[in-house]
N, C-alpha and C positions, 0 to 999 in steps of 0.2 A: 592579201595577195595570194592568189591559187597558184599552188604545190603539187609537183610531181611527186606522189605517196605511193610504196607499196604496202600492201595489207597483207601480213603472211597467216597463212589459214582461211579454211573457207567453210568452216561451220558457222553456229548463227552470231557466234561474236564478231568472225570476222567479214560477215556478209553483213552486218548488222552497220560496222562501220565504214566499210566501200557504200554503201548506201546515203549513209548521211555524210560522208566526205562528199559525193558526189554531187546530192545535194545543196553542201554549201559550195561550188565550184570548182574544187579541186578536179586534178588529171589523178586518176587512181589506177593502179595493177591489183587485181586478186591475184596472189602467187601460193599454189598448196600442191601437194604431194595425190589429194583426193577430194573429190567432188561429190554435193550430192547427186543421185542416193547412198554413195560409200563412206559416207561420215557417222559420227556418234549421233548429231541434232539429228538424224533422221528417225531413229529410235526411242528419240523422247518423247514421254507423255504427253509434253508442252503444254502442258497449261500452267496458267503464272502462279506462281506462287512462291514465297519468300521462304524456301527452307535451306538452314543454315547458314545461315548471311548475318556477320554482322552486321548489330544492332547500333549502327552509329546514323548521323546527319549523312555522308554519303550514300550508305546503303539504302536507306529508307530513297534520298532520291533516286539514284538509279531505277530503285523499283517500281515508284511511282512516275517517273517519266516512261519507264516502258512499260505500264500498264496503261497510260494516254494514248500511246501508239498504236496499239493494240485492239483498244477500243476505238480510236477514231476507225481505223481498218477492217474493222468486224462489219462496217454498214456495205463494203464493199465484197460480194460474194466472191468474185474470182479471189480473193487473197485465201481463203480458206481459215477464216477466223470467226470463231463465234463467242457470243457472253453465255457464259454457262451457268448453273450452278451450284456450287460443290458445299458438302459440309462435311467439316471437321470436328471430331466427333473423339471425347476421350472415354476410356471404358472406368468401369464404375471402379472406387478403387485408386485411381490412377490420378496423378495432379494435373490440373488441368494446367496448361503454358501456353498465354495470351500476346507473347511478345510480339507475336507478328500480326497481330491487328495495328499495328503501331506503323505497318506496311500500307496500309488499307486504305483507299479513298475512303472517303465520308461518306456516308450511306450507302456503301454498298456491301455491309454486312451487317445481322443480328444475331443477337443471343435466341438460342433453340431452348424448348420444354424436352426433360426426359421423352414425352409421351412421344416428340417427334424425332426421336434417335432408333438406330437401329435396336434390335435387343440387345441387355450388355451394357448400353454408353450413359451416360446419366449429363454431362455436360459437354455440349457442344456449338456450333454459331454454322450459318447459313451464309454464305458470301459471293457474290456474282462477280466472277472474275475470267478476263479472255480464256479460250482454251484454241492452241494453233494447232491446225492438221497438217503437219509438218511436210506429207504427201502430196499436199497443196501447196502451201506456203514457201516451204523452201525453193521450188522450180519459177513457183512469181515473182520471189526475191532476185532470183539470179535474172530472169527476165526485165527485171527495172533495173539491175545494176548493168547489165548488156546493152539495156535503150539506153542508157545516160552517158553510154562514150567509156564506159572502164575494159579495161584491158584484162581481157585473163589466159593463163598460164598455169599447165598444170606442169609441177616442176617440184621435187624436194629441195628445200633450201637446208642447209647442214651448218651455213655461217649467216646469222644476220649482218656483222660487218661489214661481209662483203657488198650487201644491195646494197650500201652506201653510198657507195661509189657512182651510182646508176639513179640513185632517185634525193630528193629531200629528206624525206623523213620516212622512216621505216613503222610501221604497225605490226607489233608481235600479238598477234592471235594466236597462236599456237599453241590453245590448250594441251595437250598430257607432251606435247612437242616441245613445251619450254623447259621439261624436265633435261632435258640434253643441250637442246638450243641456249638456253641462259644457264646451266650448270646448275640449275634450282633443286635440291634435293628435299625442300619440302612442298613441290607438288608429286600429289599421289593419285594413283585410279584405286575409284572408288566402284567395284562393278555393279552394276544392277542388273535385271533377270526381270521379266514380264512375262505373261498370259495373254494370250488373243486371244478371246471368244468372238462369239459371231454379233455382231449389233443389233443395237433391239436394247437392252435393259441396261442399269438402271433408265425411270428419268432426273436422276440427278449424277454427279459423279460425289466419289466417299471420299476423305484423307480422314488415317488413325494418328492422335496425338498416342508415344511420340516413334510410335516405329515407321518404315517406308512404305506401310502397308495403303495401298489406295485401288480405286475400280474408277478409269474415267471413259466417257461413252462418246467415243468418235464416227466420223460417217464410215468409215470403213471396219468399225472392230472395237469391243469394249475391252481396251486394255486392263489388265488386272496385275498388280504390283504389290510388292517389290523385293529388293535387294540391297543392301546398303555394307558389300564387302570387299574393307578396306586392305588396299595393297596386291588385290591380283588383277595381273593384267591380260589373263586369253579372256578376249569378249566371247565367250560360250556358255551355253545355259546347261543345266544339271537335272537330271531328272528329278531328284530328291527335292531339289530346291522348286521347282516348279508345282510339285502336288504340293509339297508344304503353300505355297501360294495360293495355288488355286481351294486348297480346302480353309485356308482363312476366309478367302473370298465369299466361300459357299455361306460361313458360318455369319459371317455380316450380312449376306443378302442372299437367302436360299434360293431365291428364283434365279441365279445364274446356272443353276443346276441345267435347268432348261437351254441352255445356251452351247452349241459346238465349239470343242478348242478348234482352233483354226491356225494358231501357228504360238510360234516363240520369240525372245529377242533378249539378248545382252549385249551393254557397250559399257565402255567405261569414263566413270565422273571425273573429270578433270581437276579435283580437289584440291585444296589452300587454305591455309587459317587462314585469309586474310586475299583475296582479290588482289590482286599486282597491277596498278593502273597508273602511271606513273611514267614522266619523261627520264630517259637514261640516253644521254647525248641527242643524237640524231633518231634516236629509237624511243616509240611509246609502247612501253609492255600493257595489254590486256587478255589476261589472262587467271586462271586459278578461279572458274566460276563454280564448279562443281557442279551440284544439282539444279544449280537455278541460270545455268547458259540463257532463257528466255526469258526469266524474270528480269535477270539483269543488260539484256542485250542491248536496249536503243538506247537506256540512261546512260551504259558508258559509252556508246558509241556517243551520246550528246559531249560527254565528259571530255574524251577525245578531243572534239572542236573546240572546245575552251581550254584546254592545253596548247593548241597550234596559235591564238589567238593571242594566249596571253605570255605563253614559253618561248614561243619562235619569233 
């Protein structure tokens, strides 16, 4: 039976599941304090991939249902999705950690020869996996949740009890917002810091085993990463920390040399030991994705539906 749901947050967990609620029938509200372009997913790399997730039977689905999505949508140019692809790549020296092939569709990754690693890396794998342009994608997103009848509301909510009263069932999306919103004191911001160069190079995009260090090549700007520092929360970039960036950059792929900075970017990771996915009365928390908000996006929103399906 279709539910009047609101969905609080409007980044890509919470646009992720106004989308597939809507889908399966439901009357939905997006209700957030900020829209894109003023959100964190706006500033993501977005391209899928499994970091820091446990390594259980749900994470693996999650990530593999929203790598389906992803990919069936990539045939569709207005979404702004494409198959890309990236390798991961450990320096000599360094132990190589395979756990998240265990993430992986079935062929769509190999084991690489030193000879095709950068200098430096001696083991690494090839794997073709979505990459969203989030500049694209997130304004198509709201545009399908707009045509399907959802209601939105840009409005801070301070109490989810309160929507109670007003709808069925509440969806807390609220990533770094459920630090306050549910009293959760172990979600943390995790900040990251990126490089904009101008487009054009690589043709592949990089991720280093096991630092945040990555180069992925989007239509507007080859982003050059990263940052991975835990517990501050001004989303602003550092000058120090961005030459440290951009000169790792150089040193994996000289010919970025070639390339104009063209701008900057920090926001902060929504971070969790452990994903919060979970019915709590009338309320389903989704939350606590950290780095991987688009890895995990449409699997838990699938998740979501089989909690109203099978909880309510």
């Amino acid at each position: 039976m279709a539910k009047n749901i609101v969905v609080v947050g409007a980044g890509i967990s919470g646009l992720s599941t106004a989308y597939e609620l809507l889908q399966a029938g439901h009357r939905v509200t997006v209700m957030a304090k900020e829209f894109s372009p003023n959100i964190t997913s706006n500033k993501a790399a977005a391209f899928w991939f499994p970091y820091h997730i446990r390594n259980d039977e749900r994470g693996r689905d999650w990530c593999k249902k929203s790598y389906s999505f992803f990919k069936e949508k990539s045939t569709d140019s207005l979404t702004g999705i494409g198959m890309i692809s990236i390798i991961k790549a450990s320096k000599k020296g360094v132990e190589d950690e395979t756990s998240w092939l265990d993430y992986m569709p079935e062929t769509s990754f190999n084991k690489l020869e030193e000879a095709a690693l950068p200098n430096g890396y001696d083991k690494g794998y090839k794997a073709t996996v979505p990459l969203i342009e989030t500049q694209i994608f997130l304004p198509w997103l709201m545009n399908q949740i707009k045509e399907k009848g959802a209601n939105i509301v840009q409005q801070e909510i301070t109490d989810l009890q309160e929507l109670e009263d007003n709808f069925d069932v509440v969806v807390n999306c609220s990533a770094l917002g459920a630090r306050q919103l549910c009293n959760d004191a172990t979600v943390i911001p995790f900040r990251g810091q990126v490089v904009l160069l101008e487009p054009g190079l690589p043709n592949y995009s990089f991720l280093e085993n096991p630092t945040p260090s990555y180069i992925v090549l989007r239509k507007d700007a080859t982003i050059v990463g990263g940052t991975y520092e835990e517990g501050v929360y001004d989303a602003i970039t550092e000058e120090q920390s961005l030459q440290e960036i951009l000169q790792k950059a150089y040193t994996i792929l000289p010919a970025l040399k070639q390339r104009k900075v063209i701008g900057s970017w920090a926001g902060l990771r929504p971070f969790r030991n452990l994903v919060r996915l979970e019915k709590e009365g009338n309320i389903i928390h989704n939350y606590g994705h950290g780095g991987s908000g688009f890895t995990l996006s449409f699997g838990c929103a699938k998740q979501i539906l089989q909690i109203l399906q099978n909880e309510f």
